[in-house]
N, C-alpha and C positions, 0 to 999 in steps of 0.2 A: 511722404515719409511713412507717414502711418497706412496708406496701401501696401507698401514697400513690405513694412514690416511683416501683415497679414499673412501677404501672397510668402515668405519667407515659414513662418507658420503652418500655414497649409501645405507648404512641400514636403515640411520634415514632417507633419501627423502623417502625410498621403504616404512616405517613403516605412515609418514605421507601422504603420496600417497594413501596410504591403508584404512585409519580411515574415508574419508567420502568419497569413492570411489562410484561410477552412484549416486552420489545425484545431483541433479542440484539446485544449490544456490540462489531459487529463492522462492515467496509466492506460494505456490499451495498446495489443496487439492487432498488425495488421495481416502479417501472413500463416497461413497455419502449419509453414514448417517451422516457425521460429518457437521454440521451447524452455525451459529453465532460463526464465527471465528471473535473473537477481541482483538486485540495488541495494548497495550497502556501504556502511561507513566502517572502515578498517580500523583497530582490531573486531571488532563485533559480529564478524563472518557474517554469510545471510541470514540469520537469526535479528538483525539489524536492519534497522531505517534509512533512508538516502536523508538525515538530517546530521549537519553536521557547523560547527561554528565558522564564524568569520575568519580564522584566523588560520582554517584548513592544516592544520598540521595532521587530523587526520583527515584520511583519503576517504573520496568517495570512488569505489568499484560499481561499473556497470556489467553487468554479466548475460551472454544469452547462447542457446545455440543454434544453430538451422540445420535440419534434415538435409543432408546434401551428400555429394561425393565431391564438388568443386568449391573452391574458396571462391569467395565474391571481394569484389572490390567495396565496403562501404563505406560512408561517411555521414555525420553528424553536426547537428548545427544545437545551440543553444539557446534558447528564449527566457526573459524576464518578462515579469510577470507581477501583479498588487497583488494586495491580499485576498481580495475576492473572483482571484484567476480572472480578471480583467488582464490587457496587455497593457504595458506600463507604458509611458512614451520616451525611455531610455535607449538610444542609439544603441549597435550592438559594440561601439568601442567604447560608449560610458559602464559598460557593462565587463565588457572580458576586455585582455590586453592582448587576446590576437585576433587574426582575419578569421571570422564567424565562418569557418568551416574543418573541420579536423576528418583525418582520415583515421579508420579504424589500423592500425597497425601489427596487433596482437591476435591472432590466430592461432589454434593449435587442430589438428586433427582428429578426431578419435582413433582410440588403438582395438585393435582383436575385437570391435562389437559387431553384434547380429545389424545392427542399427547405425549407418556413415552418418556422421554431421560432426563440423565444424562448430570450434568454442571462440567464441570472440570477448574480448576484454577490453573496459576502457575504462581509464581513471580520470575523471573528468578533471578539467585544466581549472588551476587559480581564478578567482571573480574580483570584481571589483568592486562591488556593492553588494547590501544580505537583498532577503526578499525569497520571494517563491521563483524557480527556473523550469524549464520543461525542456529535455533532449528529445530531441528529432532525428531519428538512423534512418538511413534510405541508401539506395543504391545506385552506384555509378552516375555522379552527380545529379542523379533525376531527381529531383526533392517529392513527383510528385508516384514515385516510386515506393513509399513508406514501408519498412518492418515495423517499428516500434514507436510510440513516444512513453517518457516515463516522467514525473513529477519529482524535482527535489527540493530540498531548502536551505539556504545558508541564514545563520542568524545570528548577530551579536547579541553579548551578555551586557544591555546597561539598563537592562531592567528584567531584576532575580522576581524570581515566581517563588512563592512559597504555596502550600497545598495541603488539605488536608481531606482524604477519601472516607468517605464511611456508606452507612445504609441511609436510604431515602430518609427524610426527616419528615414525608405524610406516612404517617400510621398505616395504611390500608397499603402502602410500597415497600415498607419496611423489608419484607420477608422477598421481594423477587427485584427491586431497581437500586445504585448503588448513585451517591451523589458526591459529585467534584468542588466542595469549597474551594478559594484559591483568591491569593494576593499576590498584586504587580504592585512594586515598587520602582517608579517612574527616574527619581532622584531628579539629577539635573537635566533628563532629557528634555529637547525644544518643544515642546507640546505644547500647544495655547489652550487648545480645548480635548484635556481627555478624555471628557464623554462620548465625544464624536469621532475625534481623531488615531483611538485607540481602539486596534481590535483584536478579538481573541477569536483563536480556535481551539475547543476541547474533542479531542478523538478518543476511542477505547479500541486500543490492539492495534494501533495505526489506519484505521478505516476511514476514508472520506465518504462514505454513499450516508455510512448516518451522523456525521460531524455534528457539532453544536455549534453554530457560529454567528448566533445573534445575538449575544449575552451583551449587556451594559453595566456597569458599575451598580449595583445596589447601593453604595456607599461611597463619596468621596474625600479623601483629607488630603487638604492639603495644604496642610500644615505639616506633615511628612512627606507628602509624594505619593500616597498611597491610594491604592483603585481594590474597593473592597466586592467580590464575586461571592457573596452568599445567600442563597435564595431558600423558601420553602414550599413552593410549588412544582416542584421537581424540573424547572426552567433549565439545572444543569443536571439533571439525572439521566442516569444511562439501565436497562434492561442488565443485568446482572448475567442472564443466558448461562453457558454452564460450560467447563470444560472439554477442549476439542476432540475428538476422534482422533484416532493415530493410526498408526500401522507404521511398519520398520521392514524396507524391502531394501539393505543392506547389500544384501546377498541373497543371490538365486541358489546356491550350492544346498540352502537349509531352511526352513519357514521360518521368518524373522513372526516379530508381534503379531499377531491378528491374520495375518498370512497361512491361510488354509491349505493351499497346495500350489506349486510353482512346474511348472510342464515347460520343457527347455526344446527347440526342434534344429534344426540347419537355419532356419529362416527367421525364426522369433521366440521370444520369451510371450509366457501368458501366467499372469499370478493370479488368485482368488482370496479376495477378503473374505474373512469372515462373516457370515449375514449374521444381519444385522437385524434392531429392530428401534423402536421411537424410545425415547429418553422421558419425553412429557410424562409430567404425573409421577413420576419417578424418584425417591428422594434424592438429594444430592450427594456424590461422590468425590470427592477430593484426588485428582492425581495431578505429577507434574507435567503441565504440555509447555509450545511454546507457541504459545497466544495465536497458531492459526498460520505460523508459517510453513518453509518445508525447507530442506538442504539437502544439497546432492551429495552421494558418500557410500564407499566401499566401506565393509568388513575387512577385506585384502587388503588394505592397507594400501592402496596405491594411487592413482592420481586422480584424484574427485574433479577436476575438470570434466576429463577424457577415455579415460578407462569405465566408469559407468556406465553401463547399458541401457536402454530403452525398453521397458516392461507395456505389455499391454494389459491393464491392473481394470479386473471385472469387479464392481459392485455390486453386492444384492441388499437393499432395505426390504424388509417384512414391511405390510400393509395391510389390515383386513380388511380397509375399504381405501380407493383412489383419496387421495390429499384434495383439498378444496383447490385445484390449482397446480402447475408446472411445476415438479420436482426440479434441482439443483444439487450440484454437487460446487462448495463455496469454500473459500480460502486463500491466503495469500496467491498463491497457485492458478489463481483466476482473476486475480486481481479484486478481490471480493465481490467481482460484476457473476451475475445470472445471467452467464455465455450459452447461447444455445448449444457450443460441441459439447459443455459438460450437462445437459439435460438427459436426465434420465426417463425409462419409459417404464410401464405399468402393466403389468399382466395379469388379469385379472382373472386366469384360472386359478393361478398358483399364490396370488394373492402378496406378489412383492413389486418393488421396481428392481430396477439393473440399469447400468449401464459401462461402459468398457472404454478406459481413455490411457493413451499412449504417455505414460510417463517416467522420468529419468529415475534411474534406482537412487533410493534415501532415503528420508525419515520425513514423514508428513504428515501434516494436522490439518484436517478439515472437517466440515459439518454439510448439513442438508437444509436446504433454504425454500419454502413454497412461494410462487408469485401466484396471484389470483387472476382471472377474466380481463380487473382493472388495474391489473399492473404494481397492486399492491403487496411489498416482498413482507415473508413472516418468514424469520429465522427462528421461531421460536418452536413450531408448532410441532418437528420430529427432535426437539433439541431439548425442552423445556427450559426454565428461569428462577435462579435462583443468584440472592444475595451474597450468597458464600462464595461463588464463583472467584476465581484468580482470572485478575483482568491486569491490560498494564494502560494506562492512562497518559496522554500530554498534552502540552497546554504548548498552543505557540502564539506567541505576541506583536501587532505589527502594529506600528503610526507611521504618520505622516507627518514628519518634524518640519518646522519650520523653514522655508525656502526649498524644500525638496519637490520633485514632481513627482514621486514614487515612494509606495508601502517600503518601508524596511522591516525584517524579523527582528526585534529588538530585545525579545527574552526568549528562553523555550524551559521547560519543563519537563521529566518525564520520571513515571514511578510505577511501580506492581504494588497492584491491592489484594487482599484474602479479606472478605467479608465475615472478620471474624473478631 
């Protein structure tokens, strides 16, 4: 009986082991037609996170498009997933209540652009448990065909997060890192032990490359319920960095923001940012961005899907000397990854970088990132850092309650700070 059992064990780890086997559980792009990747929770347009509660009354929209003249057939699978993007060992029917496969349905063409490609949409289907998910698209049922994967999360509310942001509480931080206080109140959840069994993730702007995710209670009561996060070695501080770059390419008709001059031909659009130069050292400036994302969007008022055209948008950074290291061009827009097509290169007559990358007319916020020799990224170095900075912060909460075999999302949190 008890080999029985085992070998019974072993099928179903081997069979979930199997189902989203070499995917790695993370945002990235596979092909490089696929373009304006956007993930979001409805009303909150792309300006918004793929996070959204248990209880899904609002949607989650997947958005992308692909350089083409031909519609393709594609389809999508879902994965669950713990909190430490481990695979959970959840069947895909303890998870979703249909057959782990959907076809993408919603297609639309583009209208009158220099630039053909199809927009595809998809509102991801009801779950059956929170937790962290990862969508899989790929084409004509080859799985090993991939466009995209992208990271979302669903999460009940039975444990409120309270929070409170300010400046680093070390003296010597005060003026450039900003630090996340923050209480989980547990109440009645199944938790035996929430030292262990309880885990948080703190991000700033929604970025997982530099998440906080090893924090432990400083403090326990419980005699409340309560898991007290307050440190003074900057354990939850985060770089303050500084308001993003922008540019507004609206419309080609007329130079939006930052937009030096726009050359229109039979064949393609070319726009010119404004060059640029390094922020570092530089005191701080206050305007409103939106924390590093982008949205697609006409002036003309017409269908921000489809109607948008495809600009080929030239960068130039000032430089007197090469960076210690591989320029970037970083932002939602990249998935905040240091992609080689958005690397920039270095001229060293004239003393700038450039570089020239095919993207959908709108409004967009990004910065400049150096990686070094060893692979180590500084966002700081053409951006500089500073505490005042407007960041938006959240907290996401996951245990492992009692008799379950899987992280659940059990709180989330989310807030805008001004260091001031």
């Amino acid at each position: 009986m008890k080999y029985l059992q085992l070998l019974i064990l072993f099928l179903i780890l081997s069979h979930i082991n199997s189902y989203a086997k070499d995917i790695k559980p993370e945002d990235h792009i596979y092909s490089d037609n696929i373009k304006s990747v956007l993930f979001y929770a409805q009303p909150d347009g792309s300006k918004g996170v793929p996070i959204v509660p248990f209880d899904q009354n609002t949607k989650l929209i997947l958005e992308f498009d692909e350089l083409s003249n031909n519609q393709e057939y594609y389809y999508y699978k879902i994965y669950h997933y713990n909190a430490d993007w481990t695979q959970s060992y959840l069947s895909s029917s303890q998870y979703l209540y249909d057959f782990n496969e959907y076809r993408i349905m919603d297609a639309e063409m583009s209208f009158k652009t220099r630039t053909s490609y199809y927009h595809y949409t998809i509102t991801i289907p009801k779950v059956k448990v929170s937790g962290n998910f990862l969508i899989k698209v790929y084409r004509n049922y080859d799985e090993d065909d991939l466009l995209l994967t992208k990271q979302f999360i669903i999460y009940e509310n039975i444990a409120p997060v309270s929070s409170v942001i300010s400046r680093s509480m070390v003296p010597s931080d005060a003026f450039i890192k900003q630090q996340v206080n923050f209480q989980i109140n547990y109440g009645s959840a199944a938790i035996s032990n929430p030292y262990n069994d309880v885990k948080v993730i703190v991000r700033q702007n929604f970025k997982n490359y530099n998440a906080i995710t090893n924090l432990k209670p400083a403090f326990i009561r419980d005699y409340d319920k309560t898991l007290d996060y307050q440190f003074f070695n900057n354990e939850n501080s985060f770089n303050g960095g500084n308001e993003f770059r922008f540019f507004d390419l609206r419309s080609v008709l007329f130079n939006g923001m930052y937009i030096s001059r726009v050359v229109r031909t039979n064949d393609r659009t070319d726009a010119w940012i404004l060059p640029e130069k390094s922020r570092n050292k530089i005191a701080y400036s206050f305007y409103d961005d939106i924390n590093g994302a982008f949205f697609p969007q006409l002036y003309e008022n017409l269908n921000k899907t489809t109607d948008p055209d495809y600009v080929m948008v030239h960068f130039q950074l000032m430089s007197p000397e090469p960076a210690p290291g591989d320029v970037y061009l970083i932002g939602r827009l990249t998935n905040w990854k240091t992609l080689p097509e958005y690397k920039l290169t270095y001229n060293s007559t004239e003393k700038y970088y450039s570089g020239e990358f095919l993207l959908k007319q709108g409004y967009y916020n990004y910065a400049y990132s150096v990686v070094d020799s060893k692979g180590v990224r500084d966002d700081i170095y053409f951006e500089g850092n500073s505490s005042l900075t407007e960041n938006a912060y959240d907290i996401i909460v996951y245990a492992r309650l009692q008799g379950d075999m899987y992280d659940r999302a059990i709180g989330y949190y989310s807030q805008r700070y001004r260091g001031r």
